[in-house]
C-alpha positions, -999 to +999 in steps of 0.1 A: +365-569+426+340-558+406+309-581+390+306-585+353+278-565+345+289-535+366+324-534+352+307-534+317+282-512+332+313-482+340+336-491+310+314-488+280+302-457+269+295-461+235+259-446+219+229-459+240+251-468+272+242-454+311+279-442+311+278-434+274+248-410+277+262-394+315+297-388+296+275-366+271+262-346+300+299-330+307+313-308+287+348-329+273+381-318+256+382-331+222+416-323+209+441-302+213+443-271+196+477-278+179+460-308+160+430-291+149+429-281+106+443-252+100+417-223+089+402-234+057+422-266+054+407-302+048+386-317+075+404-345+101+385-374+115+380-379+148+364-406+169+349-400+207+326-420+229+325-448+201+314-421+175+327-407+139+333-373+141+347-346+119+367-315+131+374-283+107+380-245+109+364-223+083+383-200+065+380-172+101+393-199+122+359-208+138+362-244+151+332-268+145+326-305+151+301-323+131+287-359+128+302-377+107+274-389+085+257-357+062+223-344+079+208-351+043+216-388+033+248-396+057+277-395+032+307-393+054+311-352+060+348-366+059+348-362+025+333-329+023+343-295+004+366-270+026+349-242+015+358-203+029+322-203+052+314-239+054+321-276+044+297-291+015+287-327+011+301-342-021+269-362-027+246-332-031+265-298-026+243-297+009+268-268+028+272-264+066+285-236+088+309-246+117+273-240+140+251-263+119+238-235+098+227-247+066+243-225+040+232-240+006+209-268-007+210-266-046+189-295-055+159-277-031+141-246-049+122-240-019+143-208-006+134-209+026+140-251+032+174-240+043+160-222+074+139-248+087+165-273+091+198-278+110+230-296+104+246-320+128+270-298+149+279-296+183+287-268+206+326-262+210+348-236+227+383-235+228+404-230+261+432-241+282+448-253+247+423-275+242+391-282+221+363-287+241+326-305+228+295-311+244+270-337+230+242-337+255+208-327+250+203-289+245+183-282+274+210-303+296+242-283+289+259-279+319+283-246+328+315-245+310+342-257+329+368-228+345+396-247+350+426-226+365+447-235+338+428-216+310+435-183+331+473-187+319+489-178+283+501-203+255+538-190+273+529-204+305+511-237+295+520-269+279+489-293+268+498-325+250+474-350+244+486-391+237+472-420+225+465-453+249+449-484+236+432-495+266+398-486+279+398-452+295+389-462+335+425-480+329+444-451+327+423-427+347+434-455+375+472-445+375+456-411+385+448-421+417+468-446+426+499-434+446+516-468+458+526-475+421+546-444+411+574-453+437+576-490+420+569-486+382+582-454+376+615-459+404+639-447+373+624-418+362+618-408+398+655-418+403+663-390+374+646-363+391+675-364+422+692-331+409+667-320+386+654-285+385+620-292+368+589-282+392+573-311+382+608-332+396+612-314+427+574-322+434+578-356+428+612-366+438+601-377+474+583-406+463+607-431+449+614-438+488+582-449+505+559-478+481+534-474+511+522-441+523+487-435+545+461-438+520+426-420+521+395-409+500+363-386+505+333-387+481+323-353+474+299-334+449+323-332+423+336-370+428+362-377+451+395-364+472+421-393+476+452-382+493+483-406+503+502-390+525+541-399+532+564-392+562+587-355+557+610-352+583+588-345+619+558-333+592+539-353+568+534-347+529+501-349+519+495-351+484+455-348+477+440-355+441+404-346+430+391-369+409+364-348+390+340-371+372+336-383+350+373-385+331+398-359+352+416-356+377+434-323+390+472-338+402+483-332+433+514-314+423+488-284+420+498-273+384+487-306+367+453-315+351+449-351+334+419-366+315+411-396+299+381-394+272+373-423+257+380-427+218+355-460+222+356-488+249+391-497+238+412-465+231+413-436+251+427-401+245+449-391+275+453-354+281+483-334+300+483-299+309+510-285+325+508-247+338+530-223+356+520-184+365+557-176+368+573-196+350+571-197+307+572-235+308+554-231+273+585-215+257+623-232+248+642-247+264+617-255+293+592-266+268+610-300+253+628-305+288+596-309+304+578-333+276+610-352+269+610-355+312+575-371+312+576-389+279+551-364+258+577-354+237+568-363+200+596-386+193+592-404+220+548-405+217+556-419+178+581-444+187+552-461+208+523-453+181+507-431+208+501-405+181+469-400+154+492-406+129+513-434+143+484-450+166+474-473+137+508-478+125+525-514+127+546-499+156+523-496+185+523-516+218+505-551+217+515-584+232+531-594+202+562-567+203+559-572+244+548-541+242+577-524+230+596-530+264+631-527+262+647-559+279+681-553+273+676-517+289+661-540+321+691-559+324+710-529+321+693-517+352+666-496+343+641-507+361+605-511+340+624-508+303+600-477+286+611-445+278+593-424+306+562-423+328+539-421+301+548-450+284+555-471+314+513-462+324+504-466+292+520-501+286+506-514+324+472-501+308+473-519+272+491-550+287+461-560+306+438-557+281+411-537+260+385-540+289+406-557+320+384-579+335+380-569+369+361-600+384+391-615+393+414-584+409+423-584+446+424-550+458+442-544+486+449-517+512+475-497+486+438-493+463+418-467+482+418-446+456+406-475+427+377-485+452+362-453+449+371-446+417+344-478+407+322-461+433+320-426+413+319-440+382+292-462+386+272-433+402+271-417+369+262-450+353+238-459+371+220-423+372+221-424+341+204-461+334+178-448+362+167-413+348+183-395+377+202-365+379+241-370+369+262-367+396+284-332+395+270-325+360+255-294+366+284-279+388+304-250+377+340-266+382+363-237+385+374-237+427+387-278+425+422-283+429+448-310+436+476-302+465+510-314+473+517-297+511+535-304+546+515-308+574+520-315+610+520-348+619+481-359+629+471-331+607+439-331+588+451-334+557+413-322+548+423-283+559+439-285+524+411-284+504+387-263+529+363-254+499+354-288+488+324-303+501+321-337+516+296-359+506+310-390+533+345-399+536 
């Protein structure tokens, strides 16, 4: 269990928070690239770490993020002018560039005014699919990210992103946290018996053991938790890397997941899915895969887990029990939600904006949790103390998550032989 003030301590990372203010030390994805505005269209909203945000290309489909509130007088850059080079305030025609350049001021005559100021942008890049933002201090930003996903084409990716109103440790839980994919999801595992997905073939062993070996290694990038079930005379050893602050490469090796807070109570969870070989980015492997997991977007709007639909009257909340499907239950099925997303997601909102974790009684199956509060709170508290971040000045590029046979009193750590142990 956890005390009050340190679960409040690792959950809220709102402006002026330890976690907050470490979370703005990482470079983060933002959005997907699929949801940004087209070039030159109108701005879109966007909310992250507890902060109003606005995304927009220009007119050469240069990505920027910008406060929300005007550098001038803080008029809400949401209603701002989509012009070809930049967007202009409505109040007083101040214009921005996607970098913070300040383009025109025409109630200044001072012509060089412009040059001595800047507007409230962030640094962005786009890669993997994915919009990524960093909203440190200048002097602090890290290394962009090389994640081996971003190596691959549009054909050979699939990057989704979802909508789950809980706070974001909830979800990032159900990353490392084997012992409950054999339970909650037992359908959907059921469905992959036959299936010729990757992602089914690499899961279909666990619907049969609830229990498997647990362990978990600190290291400089956060943690290794592996759960390791028996294979015949071998063992299967399935090892995540929980990279803090917010992802987690999956075991099945071709699987990154992230959960960015929107603020303390809504998270943004993303999904990549990449294969070298295969073009699991093109039809019919594309909507057989998503459809599969629950990313599909029928399925993502029918539970509000969308930016349109999330504030819609149709999203999960205790009222609607969530939008579980009893009658599905009693037909068999064993949880009553589409798919594994919406099963996570519902065990993540049913518990609460913030669960309070004074109360919880872990247990042997929660290796992985227990050091999951460990890591996190390592960033918090740095943070709160004016020490270093842990992993924020790394160059992530060489972690991975592995699903491999091994002989029986193995060490499942000759997996992962370039990742550096801090203690296990």
């Amino acid at each position: 269990m956890l005390s009050h003030d340190d679960n409040e301590l690792m959950c809220r990372s709102g402006p002026g928070t330890p976690m907050g203010q470490a979370m703005r030390r990482f470079w983060m994805p933002v959005a997907t690239l699929t949801d940004l505005p087209e070039p030159g269209g109108d701005p879109r909203a966007l909310e992250l770490l507890g902060e109003q945000f606005v995304l927009w290309r220009d007119a050469a489909g240069r990505p920027g993020l910008f406060a929300d509130g005007c550098a001038h007088r803080g008029a809400s850059m949401l209603l701002a002018r989509a012009e070809e080079d930049g967007l202009r305030c409505i109040y007083h025609g101040w214009k921005f560039a996607v970098d913070g350049s300040v383009l025109d001021v025409p109630n200044v005559t001072d012509a060089k005014f412009k040059q001595r100021i800047k507007g409230r942008a962030y640094p962005v890049r786009e890669a993997g699919g994915l919009l990524w933002a960093y909203l440190g201090p200048k002097d602090k930003e890290p290394p962009f990210p090389a994640w081996p996903f971003m190596e691959v084409s549009e054909e050979h990716r699939i990057t989704t992103t979802s909508i789950v109103d809980s706070n974001y440790v909830q979800v990032i839980e159900g990353f490392v946290d084997s012992s409950h994919l054999t339970i909650l999801h037992s359908t959907a595992l059921a469905r992959t018996n036959g299936e010729d997905l990757d992602f089914a073939k690499k899961t279909n062993h666990m619907q049969f053991d609830a229990a498997p070996k647990l362990e978990a290694d600190a290291t400089d990038f956060g943690f290794h938790y592996v759960a390791m079930r028996p294979s015949g005379d071998k063992v299967m050893a399935r090892v995540a890397s929980f990279v803090a602050p917010f992802s987690v490469a999956n075991p099945n090796g071709n699987l990154w997941l992230a959960a960015v807070p929107m603020n303390d109570e809504r998270c943004y969870f993303f999904h990549v899915l990449w294969d070298e070989v295969q073009k699991v980015g093109l039809e019919p492997l594309r909507s057989k895969q998503k459809t599969f997991t629950g990313l599909d977007t029928p399925t993502l709007e029918q539970y509000g887990m969308t930016w349109e639909t999330c504030d819609g009257p149709r999203t999960m909340k205790r009222e609607n029990r969530f939008l579980q499907d009893r009658e599905l239950m009693r037909q068999g099925h064993f949880s009553g939600f589409a798919s594994f997303n919406q099963e996570d997601a519902a065990c993540c909102v049913s518990a609460g904006g913030i669960r309070d974790r004074s109360y919880e009684m872990l247990c042997a199956a929660d290796v992985g949790i227990a050091r999951l509060y460990r890591a996190l709170l390592d960033c918090a508290k740095a943070a709160r103390d004016g020490r270093e971040i842990p992993g924020a000045d790394l160059q992530i590029g060489h972690v991975r998550g592995i699903s491999a046979e091994i002989e029986a009193g193995a060490d499942w750590r000759s997996l992962v032989p370039d990742h550096g142990i801090v203690s296990r």
